[in-house]
Biopython code that builds the backbone (N, CA, C, O; Angstrom):
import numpy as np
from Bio.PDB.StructureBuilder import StructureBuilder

atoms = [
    (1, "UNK", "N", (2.668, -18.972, 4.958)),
    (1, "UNK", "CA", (2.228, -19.484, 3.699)),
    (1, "UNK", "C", (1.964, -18.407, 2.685)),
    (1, "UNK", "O", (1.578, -18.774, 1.576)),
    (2, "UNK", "N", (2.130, -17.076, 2.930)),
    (2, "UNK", "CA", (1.800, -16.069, 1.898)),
    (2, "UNK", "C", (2.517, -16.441, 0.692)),
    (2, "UNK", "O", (3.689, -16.797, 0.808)),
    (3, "UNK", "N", (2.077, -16.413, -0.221)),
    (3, "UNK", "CA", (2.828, -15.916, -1.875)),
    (3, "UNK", "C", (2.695, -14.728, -2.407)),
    (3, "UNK", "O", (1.569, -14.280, -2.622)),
    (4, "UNK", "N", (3.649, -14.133, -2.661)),
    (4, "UNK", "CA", (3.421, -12.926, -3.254)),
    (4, "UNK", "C", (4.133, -12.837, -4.961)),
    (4, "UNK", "O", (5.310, -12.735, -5.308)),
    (5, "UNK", "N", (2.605, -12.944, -5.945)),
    (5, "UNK", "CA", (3.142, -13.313, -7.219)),
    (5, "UNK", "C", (3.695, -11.708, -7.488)),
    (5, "UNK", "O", (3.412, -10.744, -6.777)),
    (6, "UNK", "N", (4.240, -11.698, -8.257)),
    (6, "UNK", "CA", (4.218, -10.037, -9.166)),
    (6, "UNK", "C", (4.241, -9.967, -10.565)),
    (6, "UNK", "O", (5.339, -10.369, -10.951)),
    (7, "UNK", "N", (3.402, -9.584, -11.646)),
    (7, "UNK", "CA", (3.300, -10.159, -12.739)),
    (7, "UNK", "C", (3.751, -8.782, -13.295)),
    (7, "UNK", "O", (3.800, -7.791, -12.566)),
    (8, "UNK", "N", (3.987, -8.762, -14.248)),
    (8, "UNK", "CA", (5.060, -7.500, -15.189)),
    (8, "UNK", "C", (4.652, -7.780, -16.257)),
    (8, "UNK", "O", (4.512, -8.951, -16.610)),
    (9, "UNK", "N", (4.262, -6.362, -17.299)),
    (9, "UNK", "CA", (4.510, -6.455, -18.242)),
    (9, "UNK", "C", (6.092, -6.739, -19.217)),
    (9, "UNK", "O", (7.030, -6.003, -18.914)),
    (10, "UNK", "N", (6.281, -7.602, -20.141)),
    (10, "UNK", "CA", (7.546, -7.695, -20.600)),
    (10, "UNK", "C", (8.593, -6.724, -20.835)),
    (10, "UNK", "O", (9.814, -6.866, -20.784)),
    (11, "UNK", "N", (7.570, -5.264, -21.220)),
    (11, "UNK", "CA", (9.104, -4.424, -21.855)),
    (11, "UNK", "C", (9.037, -3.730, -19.997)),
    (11, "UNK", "O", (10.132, -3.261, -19.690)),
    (12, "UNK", "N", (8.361, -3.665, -19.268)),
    (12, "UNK", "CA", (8.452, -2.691, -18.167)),
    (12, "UNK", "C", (10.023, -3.594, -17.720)),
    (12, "UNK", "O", (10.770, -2.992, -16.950)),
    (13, "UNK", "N", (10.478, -5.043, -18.233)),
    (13, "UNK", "CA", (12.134, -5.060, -17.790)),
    (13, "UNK", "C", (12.948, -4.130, -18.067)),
    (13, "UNK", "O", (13.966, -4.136, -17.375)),
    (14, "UNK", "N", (12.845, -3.124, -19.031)),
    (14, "UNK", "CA", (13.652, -2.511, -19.386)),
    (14, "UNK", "C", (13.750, -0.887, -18.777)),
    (14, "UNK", "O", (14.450, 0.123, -18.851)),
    (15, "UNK", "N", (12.788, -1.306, -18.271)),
    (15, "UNK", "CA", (12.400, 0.291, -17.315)),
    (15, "UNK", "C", (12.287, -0.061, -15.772)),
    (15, "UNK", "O", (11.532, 0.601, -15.060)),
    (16, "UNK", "N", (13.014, -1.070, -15.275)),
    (16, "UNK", "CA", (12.793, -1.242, -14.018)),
    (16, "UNK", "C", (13.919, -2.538, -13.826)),
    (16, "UNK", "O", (14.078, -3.500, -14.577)),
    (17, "UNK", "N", (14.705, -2.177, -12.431)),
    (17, "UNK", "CA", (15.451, -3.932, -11.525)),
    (17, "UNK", "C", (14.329, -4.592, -11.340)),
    (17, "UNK", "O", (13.939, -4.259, -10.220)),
    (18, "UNK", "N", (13.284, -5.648, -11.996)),
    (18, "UNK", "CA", (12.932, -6.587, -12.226)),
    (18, "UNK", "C", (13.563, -7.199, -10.400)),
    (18, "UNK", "O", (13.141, -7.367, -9.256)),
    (19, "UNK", "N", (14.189, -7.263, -10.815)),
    (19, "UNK", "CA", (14.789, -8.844, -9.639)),
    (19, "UNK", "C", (14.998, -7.910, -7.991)),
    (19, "UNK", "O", (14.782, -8.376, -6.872)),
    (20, "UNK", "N", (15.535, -6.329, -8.378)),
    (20, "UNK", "CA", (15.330, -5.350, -6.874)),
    (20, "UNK", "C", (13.930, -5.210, -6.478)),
    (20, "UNK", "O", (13.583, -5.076, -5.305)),
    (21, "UNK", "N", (13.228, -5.238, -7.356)),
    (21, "UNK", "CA", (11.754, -4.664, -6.812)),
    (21, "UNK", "C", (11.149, -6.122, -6.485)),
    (21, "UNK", "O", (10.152, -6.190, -5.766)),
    (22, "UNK", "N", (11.423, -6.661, -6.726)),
    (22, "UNK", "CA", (10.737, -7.944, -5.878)),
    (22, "UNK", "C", (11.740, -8.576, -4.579)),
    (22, "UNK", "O", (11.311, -9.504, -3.893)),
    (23, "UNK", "N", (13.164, -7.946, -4.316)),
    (23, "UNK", "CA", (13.373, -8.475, -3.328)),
    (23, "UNK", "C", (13.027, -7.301, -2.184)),
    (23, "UNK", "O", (13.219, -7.396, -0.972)),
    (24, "UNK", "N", (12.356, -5.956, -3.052)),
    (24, "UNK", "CA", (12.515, -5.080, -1.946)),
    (24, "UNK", "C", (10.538, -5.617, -1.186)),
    (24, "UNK", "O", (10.292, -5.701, 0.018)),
    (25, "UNK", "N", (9.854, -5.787, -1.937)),
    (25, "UNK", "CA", (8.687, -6.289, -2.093)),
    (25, "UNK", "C", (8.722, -8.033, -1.023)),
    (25, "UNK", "O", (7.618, -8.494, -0.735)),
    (26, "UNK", "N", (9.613, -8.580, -0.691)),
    (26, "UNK", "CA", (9.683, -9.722, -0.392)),
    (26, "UNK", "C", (10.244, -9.505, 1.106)),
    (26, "UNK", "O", (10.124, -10.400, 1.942)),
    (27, "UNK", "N", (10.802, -8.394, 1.373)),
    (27, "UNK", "CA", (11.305, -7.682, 2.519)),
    (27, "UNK", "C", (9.883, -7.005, 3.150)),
    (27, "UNK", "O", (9.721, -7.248, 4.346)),
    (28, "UNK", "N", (9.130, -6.419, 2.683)),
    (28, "UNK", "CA", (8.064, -5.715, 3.614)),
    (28, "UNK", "C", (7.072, -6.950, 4.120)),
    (28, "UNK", "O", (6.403, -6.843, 5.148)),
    (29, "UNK", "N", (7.051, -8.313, 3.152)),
    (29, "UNK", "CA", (6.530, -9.374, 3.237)),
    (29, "UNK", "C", (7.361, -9.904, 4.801)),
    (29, "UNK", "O", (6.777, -10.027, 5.878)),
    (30, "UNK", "N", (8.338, -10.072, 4.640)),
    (30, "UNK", "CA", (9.204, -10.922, 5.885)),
    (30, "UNK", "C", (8.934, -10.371, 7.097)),
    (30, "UNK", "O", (8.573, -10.952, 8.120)),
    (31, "UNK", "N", (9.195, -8.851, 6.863)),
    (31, "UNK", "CA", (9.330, -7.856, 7.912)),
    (31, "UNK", "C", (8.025, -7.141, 8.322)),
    (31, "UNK", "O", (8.136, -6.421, 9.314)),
    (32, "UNK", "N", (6.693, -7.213, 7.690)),
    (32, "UNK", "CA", (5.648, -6.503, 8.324)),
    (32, "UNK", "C", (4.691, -7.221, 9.822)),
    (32, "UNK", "O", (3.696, -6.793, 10.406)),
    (33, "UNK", "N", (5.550, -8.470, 10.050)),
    (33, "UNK", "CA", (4.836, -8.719, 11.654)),
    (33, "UNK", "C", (4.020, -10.053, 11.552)),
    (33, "UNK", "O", (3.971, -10.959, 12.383)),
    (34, "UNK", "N", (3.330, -9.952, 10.220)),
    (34, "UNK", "CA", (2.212, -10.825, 10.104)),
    (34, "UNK", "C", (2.569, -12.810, 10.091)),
    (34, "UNK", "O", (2.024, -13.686, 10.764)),
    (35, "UNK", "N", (3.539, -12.911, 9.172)),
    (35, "UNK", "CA", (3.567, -14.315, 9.047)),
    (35, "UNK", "C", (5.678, -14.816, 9.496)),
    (35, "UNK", "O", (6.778, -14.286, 9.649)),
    (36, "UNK", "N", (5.100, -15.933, 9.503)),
    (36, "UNK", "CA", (6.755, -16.889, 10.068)),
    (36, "UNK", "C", (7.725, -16.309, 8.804)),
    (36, "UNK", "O", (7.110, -15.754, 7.893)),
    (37, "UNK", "N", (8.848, -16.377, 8.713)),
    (37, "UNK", "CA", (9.772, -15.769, 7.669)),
    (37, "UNK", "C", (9.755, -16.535, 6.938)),
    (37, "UNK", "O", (9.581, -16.188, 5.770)),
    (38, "UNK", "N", (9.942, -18.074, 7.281)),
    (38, "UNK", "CA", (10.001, -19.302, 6.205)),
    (38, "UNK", "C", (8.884, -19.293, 5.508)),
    (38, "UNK", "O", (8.781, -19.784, 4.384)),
    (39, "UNK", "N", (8.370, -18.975, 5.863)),
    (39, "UNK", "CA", (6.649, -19.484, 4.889)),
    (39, "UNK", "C", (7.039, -19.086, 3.702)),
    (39, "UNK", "O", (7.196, -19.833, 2.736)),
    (40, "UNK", "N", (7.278, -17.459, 3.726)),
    (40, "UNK", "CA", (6.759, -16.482, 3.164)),
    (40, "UNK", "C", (7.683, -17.015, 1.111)),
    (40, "UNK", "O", (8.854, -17.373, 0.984)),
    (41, "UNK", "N", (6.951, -16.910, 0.265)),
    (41, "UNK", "CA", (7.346, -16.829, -0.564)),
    (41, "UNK", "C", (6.692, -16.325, -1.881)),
    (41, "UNK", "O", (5.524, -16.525, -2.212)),
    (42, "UNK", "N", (7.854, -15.478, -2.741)),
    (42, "UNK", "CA", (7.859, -14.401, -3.636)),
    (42, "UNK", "C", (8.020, -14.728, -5.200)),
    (42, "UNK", "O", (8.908, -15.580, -5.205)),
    (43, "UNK", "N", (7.659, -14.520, -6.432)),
    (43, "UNK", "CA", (8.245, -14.987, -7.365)),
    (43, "UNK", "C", (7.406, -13.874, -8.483)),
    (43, "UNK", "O", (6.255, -13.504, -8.252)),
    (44, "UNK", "N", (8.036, -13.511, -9.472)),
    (44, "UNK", "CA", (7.596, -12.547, -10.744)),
    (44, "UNK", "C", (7.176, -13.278, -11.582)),
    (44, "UNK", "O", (7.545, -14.442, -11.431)),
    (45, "UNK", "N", (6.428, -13.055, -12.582)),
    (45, "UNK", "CA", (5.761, -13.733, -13.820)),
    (45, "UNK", "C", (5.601, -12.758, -14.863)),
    (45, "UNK", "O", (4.543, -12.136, -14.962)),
    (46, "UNK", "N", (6.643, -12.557, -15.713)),
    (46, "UNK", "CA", (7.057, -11.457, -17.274)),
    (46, "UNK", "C", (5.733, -12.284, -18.235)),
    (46, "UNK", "O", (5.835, -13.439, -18.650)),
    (47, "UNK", "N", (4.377, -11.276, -18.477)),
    (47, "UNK", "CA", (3.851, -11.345, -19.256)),
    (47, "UNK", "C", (4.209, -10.747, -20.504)),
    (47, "UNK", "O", (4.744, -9.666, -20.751)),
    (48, "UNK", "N", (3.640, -12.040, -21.536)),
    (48, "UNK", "CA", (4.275, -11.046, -22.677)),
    (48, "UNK", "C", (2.941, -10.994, -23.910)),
    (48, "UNK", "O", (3.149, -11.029, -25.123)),
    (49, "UNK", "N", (1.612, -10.906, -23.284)),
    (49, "UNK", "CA", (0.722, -10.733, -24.037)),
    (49, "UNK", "C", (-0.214, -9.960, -22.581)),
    (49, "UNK", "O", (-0.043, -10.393, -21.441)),
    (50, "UNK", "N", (-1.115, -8.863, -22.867)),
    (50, "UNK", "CA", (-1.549, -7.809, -22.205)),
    (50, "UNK", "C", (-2.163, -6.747, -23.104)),
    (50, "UNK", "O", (-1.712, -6.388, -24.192)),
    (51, "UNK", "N", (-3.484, -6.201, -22.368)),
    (51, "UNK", "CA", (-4.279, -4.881, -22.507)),
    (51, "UNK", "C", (-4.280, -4.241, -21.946)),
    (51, "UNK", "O", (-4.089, -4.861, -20.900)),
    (52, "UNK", "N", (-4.376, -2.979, -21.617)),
    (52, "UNK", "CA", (-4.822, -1.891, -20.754)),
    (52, "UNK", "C", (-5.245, -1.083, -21.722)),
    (52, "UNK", "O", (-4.767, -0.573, -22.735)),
    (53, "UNK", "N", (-6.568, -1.096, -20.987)),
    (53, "UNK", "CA", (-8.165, -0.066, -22.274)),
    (53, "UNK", "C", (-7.780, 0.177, -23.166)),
    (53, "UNK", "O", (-7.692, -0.880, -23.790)),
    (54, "UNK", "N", (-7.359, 1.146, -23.880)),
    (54, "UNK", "CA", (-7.476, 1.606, -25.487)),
    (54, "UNK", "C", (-6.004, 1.757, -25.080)),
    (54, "UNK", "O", (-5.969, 2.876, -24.567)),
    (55, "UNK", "N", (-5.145, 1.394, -25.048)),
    (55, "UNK", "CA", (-3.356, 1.590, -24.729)),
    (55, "UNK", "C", (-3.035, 0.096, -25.730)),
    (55, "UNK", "O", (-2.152, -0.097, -26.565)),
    (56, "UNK", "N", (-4.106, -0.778, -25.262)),
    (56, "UNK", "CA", (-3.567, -1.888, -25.835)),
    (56, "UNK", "C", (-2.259, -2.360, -24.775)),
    (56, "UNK", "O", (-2.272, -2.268, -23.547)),
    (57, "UNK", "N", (-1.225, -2.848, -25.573)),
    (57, "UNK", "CA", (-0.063, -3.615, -24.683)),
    (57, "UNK", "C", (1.034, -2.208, -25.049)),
    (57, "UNK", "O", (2.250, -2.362, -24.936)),
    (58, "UNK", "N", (0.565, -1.143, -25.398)),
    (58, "UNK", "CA", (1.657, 0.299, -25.380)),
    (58, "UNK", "C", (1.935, 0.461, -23.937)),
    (58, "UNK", "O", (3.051, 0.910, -23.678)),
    (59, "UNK", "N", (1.019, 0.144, -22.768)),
    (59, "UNK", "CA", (1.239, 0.426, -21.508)),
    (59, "UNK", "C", (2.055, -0.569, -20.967)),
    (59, "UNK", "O", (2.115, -1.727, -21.381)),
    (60, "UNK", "N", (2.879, 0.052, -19.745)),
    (60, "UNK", "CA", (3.428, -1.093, -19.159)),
    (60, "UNK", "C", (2.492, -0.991, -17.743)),
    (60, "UNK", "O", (1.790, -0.135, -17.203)),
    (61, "UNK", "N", (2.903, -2.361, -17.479)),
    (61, "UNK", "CA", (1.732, -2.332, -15.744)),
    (61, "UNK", "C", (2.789, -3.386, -14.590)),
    (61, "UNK", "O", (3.666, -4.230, -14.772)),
    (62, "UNK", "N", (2.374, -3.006, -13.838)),
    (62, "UNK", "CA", (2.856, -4.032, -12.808)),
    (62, "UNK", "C", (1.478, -4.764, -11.437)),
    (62, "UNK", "O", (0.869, -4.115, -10.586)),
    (63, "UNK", "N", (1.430, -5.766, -11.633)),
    (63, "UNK", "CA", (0.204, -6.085, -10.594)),
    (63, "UNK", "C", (0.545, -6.861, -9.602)),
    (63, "UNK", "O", (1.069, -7.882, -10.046)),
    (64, "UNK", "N", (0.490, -6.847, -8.461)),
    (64, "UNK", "CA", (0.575, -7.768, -7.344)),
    (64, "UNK", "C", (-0.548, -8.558, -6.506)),
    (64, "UNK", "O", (-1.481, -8.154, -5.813)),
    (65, "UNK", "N", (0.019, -10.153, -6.922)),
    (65, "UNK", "CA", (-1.244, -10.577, -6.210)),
    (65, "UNK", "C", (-0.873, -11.407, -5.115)),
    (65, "UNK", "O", (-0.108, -12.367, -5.209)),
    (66, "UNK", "N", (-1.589, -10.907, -3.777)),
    (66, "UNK", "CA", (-1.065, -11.372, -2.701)),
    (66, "UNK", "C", (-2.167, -12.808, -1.573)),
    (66, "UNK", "O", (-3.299, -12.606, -1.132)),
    (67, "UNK", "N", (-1.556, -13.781, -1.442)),
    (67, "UNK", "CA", (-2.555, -14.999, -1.106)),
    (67, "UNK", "C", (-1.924, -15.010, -0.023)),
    (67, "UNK", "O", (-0.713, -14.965, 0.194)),
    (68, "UNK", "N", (-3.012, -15.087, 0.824)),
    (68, "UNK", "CA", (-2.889, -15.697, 2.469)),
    (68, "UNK", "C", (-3.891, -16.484, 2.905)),
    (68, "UNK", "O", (-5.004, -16.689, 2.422)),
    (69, "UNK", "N", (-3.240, -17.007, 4.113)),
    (69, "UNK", "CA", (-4.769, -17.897, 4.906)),
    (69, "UNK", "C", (-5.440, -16.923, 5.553)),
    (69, "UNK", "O", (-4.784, -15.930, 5.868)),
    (70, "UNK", "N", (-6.345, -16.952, 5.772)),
    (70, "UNK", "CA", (-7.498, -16.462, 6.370)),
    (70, "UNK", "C", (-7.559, -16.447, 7.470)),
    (70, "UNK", "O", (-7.475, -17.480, 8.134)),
    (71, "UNK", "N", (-7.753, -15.060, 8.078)),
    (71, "UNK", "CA", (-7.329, -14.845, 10.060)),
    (71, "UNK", "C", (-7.140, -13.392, 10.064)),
    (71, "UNK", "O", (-7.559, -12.573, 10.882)),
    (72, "UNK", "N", (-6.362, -13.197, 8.897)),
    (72, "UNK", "CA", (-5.816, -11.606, 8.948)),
    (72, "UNK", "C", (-7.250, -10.197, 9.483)),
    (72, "UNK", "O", (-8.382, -10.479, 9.090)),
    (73, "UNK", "N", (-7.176, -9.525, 9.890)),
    (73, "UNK", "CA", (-8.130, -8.878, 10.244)),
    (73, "UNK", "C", (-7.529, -7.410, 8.693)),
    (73, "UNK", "O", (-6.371, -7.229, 8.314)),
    (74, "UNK", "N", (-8.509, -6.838, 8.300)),
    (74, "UNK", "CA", (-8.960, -5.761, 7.208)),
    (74, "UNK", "C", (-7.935, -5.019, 7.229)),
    (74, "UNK", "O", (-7.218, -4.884, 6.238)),
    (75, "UNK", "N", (-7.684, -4.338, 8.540)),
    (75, "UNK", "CA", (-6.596, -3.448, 9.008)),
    (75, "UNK", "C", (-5.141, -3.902, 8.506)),
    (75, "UNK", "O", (-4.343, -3.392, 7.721)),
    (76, "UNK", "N", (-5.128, -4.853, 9.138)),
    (76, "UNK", "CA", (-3.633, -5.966, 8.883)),
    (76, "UNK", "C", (-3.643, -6.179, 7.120)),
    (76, "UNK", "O", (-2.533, -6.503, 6.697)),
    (77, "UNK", "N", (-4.254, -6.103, 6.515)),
    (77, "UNK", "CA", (-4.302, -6.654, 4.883)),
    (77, "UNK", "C", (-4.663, -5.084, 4.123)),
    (77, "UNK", "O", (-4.847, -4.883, 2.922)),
    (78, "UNK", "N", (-4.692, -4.105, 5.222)),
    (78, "UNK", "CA", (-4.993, -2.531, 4.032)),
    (78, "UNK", "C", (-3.534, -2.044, 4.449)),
    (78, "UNK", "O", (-2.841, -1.368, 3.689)),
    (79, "UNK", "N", (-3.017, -2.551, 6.062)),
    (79, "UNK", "CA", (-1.621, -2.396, 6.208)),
    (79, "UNK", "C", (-0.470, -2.495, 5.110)),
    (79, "UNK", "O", (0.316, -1.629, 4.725)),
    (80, "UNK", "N", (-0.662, -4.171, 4.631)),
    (80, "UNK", "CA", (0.094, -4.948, 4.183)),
    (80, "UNK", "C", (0.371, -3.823, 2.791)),
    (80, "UNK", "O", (1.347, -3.110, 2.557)),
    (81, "UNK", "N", (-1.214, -4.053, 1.841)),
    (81, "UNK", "CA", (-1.228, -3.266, 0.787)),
    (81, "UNK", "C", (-0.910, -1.646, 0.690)),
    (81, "UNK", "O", (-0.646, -1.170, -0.414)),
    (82, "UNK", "N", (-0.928, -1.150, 1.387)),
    (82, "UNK", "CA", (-0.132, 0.189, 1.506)),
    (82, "UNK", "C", (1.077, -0.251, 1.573)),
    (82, "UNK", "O", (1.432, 0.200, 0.484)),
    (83, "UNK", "N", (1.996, -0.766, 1.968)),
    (83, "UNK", "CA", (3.165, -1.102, 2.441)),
    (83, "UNK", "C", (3.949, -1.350, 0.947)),
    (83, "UNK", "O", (4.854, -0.743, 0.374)),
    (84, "UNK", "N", (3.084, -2.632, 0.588)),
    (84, "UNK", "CA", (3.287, -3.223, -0.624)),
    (84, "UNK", "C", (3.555, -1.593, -1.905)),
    (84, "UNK", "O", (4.622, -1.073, -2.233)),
    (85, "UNK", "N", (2.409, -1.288, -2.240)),
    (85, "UNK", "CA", (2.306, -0.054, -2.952)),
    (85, "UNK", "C", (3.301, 1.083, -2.855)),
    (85, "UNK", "O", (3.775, 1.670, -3.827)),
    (86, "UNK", "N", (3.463, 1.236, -2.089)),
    (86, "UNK", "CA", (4.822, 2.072, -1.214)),
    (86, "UNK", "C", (5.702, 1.821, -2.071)),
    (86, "UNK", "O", (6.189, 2.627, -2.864)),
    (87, "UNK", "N", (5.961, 0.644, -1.953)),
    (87, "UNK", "CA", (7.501, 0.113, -2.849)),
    (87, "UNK", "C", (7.149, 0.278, -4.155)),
    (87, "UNK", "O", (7.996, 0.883, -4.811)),
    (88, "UNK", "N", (6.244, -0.039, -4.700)),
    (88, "UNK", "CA", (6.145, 0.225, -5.997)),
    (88, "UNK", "C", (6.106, 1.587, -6.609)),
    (88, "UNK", "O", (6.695, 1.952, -7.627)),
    (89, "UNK", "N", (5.197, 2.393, -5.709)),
    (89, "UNK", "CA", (5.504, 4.252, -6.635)),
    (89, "UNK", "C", (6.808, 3.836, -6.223)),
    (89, "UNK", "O", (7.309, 3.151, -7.115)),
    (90, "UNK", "N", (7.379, 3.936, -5.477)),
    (90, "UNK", "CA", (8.734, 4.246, -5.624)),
    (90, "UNK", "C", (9.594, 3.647, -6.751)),
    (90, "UNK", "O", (10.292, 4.390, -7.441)),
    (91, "UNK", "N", (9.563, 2.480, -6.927)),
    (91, "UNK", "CA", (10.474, 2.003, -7.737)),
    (91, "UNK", "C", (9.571, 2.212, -9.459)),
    (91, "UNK", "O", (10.158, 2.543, -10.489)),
    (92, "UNK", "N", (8.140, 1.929, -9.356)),
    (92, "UNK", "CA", (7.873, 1.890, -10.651)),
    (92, "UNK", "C", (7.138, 2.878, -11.032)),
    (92, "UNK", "O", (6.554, 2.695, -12.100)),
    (93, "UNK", "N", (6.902, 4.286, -10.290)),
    (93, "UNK", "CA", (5.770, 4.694, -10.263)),
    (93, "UNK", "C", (5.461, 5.054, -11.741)),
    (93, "UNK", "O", (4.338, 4.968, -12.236)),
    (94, "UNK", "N", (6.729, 5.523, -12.482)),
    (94, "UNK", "CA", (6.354, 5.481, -13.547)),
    (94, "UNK", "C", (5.779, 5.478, -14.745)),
    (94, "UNK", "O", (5.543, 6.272, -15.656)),
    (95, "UNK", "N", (5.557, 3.909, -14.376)),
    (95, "UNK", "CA", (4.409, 3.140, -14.966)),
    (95, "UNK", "C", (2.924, 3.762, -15.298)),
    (95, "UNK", "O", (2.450, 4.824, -14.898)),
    (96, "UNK", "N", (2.340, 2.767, -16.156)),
    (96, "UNK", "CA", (0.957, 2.886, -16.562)),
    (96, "UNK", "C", (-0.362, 2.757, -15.662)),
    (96, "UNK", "O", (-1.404, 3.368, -15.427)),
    (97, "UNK", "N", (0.585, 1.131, -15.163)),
    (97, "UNK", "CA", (-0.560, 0.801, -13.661)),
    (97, "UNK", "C", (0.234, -0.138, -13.119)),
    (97, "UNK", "O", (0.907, -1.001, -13.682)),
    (98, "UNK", "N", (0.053, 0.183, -11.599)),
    (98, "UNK", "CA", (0.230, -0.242, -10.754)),
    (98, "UNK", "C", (-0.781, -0.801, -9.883)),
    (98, "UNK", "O", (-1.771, -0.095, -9.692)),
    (99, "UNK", "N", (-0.715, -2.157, -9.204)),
    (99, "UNK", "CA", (-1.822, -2.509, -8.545)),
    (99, "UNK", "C", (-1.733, -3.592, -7.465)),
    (99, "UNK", "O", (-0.918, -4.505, -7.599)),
    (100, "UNK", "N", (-2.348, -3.540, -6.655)),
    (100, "UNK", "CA", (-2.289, -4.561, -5.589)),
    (100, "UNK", "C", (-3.651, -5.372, -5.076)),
    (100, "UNK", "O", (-4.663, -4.842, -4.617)),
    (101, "UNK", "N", (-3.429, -6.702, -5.260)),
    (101, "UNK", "CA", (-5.089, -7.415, -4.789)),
    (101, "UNK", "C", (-4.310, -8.464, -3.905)),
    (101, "UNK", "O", (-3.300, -9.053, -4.289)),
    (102, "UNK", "N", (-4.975, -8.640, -2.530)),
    (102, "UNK", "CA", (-4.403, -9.403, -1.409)),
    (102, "UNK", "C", (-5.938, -10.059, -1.287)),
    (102, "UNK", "O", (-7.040, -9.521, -1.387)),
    (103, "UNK", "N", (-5.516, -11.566, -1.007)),
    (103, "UNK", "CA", (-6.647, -12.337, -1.088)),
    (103, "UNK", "C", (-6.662, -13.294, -0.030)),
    (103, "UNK", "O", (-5.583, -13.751, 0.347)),
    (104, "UNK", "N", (-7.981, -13.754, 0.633)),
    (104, "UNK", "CA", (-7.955, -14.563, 2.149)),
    (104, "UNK", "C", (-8.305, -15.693, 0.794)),
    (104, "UNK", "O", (-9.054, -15.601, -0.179)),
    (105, "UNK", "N", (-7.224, -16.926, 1.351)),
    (105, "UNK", "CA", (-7.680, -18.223, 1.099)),
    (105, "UNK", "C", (-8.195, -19.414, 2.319)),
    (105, "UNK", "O", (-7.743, -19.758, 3.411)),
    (106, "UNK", "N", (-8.790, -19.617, 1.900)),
    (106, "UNK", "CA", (-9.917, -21.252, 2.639)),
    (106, "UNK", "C", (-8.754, -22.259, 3.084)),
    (106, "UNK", "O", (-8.209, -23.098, 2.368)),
    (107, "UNK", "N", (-8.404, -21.875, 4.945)),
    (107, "UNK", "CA", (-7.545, -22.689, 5.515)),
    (107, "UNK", "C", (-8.152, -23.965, 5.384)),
    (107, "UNK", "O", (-7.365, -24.875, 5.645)),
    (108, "UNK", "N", (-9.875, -24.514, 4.904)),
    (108, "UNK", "CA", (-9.958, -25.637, 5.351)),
    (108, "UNK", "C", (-9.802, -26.286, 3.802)),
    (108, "UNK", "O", (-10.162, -27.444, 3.590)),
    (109, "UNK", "N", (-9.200, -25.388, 2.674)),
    (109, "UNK", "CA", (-8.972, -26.095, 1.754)),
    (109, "UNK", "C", (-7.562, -25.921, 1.164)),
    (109, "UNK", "O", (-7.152, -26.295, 0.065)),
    (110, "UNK", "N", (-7.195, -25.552, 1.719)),
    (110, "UNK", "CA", (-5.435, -25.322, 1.661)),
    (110, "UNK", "C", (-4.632, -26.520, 1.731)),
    (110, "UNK", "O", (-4.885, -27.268, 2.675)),
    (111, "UNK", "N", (-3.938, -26.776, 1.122)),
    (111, "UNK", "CA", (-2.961, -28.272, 1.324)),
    (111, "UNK", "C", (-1.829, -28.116, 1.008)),
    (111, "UNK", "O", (-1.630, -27.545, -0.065)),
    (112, "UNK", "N", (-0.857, -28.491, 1.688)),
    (112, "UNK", "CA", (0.953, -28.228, 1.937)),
    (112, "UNK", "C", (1.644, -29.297, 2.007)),
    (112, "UNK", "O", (1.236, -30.134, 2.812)),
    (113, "UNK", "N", (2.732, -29.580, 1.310)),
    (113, "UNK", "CA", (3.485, -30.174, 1.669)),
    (113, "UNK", "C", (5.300, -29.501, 2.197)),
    (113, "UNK", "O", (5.894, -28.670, 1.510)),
    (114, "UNK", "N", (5.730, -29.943, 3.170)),
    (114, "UNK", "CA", (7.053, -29.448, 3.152)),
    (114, "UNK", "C", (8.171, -30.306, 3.588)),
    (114, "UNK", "O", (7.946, -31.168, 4.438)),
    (115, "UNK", "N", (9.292, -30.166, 3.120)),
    (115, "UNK", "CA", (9.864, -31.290, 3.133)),
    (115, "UNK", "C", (11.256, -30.612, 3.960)),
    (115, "UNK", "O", (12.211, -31.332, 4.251)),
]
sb = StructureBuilder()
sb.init_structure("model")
sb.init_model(0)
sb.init_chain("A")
sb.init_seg("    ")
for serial, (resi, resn, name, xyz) in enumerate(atoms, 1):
    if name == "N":
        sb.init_residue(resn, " ", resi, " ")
    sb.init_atom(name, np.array(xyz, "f"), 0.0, 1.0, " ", f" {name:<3s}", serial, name[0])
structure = sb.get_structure()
């Protein structure tokens, strides 16, 4: 059930494969051990209004926010986020900011449908 959003600043498209860095990002997701392959799903979100401190929207950023159910032990989720980060200096290091927040969600309030 993980999602892994990735939100972008708008012009950082022009300084980055947009669509490589999230399939390389969607690969450490499949492949790090933790969840079923099917679950797992990935998707970007091009902001096009943004601050960073006195930069204003001059900065570009990239943030990743990562949702799971709840079970993972600290280790397994500082794993994940190193992993995650990894890919990003690499592809964006670039950038202004880079960032990663992985979050336990409430299996007893979670609701799915799959068809």
């Amino acid at each position: 059930m993980p999602n892994l959003v990735m939100e972008y600043s708008n012009t950082a498209d022009q300084r980055l494969n947009i669509q490589g860095l999230l399939e390389d990002l969607h690969q450490v997701t499949l492949h790090c051990g933790l969840f079923e392959m099917d679950s797992v799903k990935s998707r970007s979100l091009r902001c096009h209004n943004w601050l960073i401190g006195e930069h204003g929207d001059s900065e570009d950023f990239v943030h990743i926010s990562f949702e799971l159910l709840s079970g993972r032990t600290e280790e397994q989720k500082r794993e994940l986020s190193r992993k995650l980060m990894d890919v990003l200096k690499q592809q964006a290091g670039h950038l202004k900011s880079l960032t990663v927040n992985i979050r336990d969600m409430d299996k007893s309030c979670f609701q799915k449908i799959s068809q």
